[in-house]
C-alpha positions, 0 to 999 in steps of 0.5 A: 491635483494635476500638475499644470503643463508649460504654457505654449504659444502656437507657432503661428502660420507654420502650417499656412497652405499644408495640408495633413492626414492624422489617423486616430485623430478623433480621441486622445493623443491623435485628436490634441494633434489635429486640433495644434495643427489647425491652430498652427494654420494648417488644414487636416483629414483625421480619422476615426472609428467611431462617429464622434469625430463628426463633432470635433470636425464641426467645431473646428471649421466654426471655429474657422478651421478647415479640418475633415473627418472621415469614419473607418477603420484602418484594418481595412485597405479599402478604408486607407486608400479612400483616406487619402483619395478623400483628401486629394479631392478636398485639399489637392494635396499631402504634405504629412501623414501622422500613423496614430491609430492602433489598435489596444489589444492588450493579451498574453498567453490567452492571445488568439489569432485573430488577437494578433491579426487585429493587432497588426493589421490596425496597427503596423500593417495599417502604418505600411499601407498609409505610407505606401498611399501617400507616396506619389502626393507626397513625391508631387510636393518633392518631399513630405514628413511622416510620423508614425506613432509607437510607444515605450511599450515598443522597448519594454516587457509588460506584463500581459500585453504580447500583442500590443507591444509586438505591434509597437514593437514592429513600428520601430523597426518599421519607422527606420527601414521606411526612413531609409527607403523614402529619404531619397525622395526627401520623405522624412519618417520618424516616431514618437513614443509617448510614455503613460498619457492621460487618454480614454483608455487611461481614463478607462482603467483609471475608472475600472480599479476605482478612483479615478485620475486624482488616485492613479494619477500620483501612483502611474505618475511615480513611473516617470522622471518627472512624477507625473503622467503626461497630458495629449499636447505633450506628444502633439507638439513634438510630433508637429515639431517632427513634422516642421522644416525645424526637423529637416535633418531628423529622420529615422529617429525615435523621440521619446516622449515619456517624461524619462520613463525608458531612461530612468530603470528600476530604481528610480522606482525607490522610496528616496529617489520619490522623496528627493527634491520633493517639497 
């Protein structure tokens, strides 16, 4: 059984007249964005790799949303310029950027080049190019917010996967020096580090070592304070708090959003901590 999430009320019109870029916003943690910041009023351009985003966008605008979906893939400069030329021609303006798309190249000892290349130039690399892109519409606007999202693989060994967490890794450090350059132009930058999130690739390996959620879920769920995985609008809505005048004086900051995953260290992993406070 999955543990149902607080019931939440959309803040509504907090977005009224904004407009925001979210890449990765097709699928997962990215797409549970797009669809909070429409029901918060606001207007987005999301990305993604694959066409299905067609679909989301569709539904959104008859649903009376306006929301734009572009296809490309962020390893690409050309495709991150076209982003936010594409969204200037449809909004006329950028209020926020949320850095979602990474690529999930997961390997070790067998990593390649062309395994870190992939891994950073769709992930951090991509995240300099958007915040670079974004710069002067943002400055037209006197100011902006920016979330880049990173990972509590960003702060912790796991086995087999050297390039994915070097990337996030990197979009920590990144986060902070961003903030510090573009606080003077009352740019806020920030990240989020979700912990393990029900996704597609969550999903997948669900799926792939038999199954499936109703299994795992208990097992990965056990990695957490709060026994349990998390769902996509569980980082969506810290992330457009991030983005909210409420955030105005938060900036360089990471948010952990790991239902106490980084905090709680190995024993809490123990048979008696499982057991306490249970029913």
């Amino acid at each position: 059984m999955h543990t149902p999430i607080p019931h939440h009320i959309p803040v509504s019109n907090r977005f009224k007249d904004k407009v925001a870029i979210v890449t990765g916003g097709s699928a997962g943690i990215g797409l549970a964005i797009v669809e909070e910041f429409c029901k918060e009023g606001g207007k987005v351009l999301f990305t993604g790799i694959s066409e299905r985003g067609k679909t989301t966008s569709e539904s959104l605008r008859s649903a009376g949303h306006e929301a734009t979906f572009m296809q490309g893939d962020m390893a690409d400069e050309q495709v991150c310029q076209d982003i936010v030329r594409q969204t200037m021609k449809t909004y006329g303006q950028i209020n926020y950027l949320v850095n979602n798309a990474f690529a999930f190249t997961a390997k070790a000892i067998d990593s390649t080049t062309q395994d870190w290349m992939r891994s950073f130039t769709a992930g951090p690399l991509a995240y300099v190019r958007m915040v670079q892109n974004v710069l002067e519409p943002m400055k037209a606007l006197g100011g902006g917010a920016i979330v880049n999202m990173s990972s509590i693989s960003a702060h912790i060994a796991q086995r087999d996967r050297w390039t994915y967490n070097a990337a996030k890794g990197a979009v920590k450090q990144l986060t902070k020096c961003q903030a510090l350059d573009l606080a003077s132009r009352n740019i806020r930058v920030n990240s989020v580090d979700p912990g393990w999130i029900w996704s597609n690739e969550t999903d997948k390996a669900a799926n792939m070592d038999g199954g499936g959620r109703e299994k795992w879920g208990p097992i990965w769920g056990k990695y957490h304070m709060l026994r349990r995985m998390g769902e996509a609008v569980e980082v969506a809505r810290p992330t457009l708090f991030l983005l909210s005048d409420d955030a105005s004086f938060i900036t360089g900051t990471t948010l952990m959003v790991d239902g106490g995953y980084c905090s709680m260290g190995t024993e809490g992993l123990g048979e008696t901590s499982v057991i306490a406070g249970s029913d």
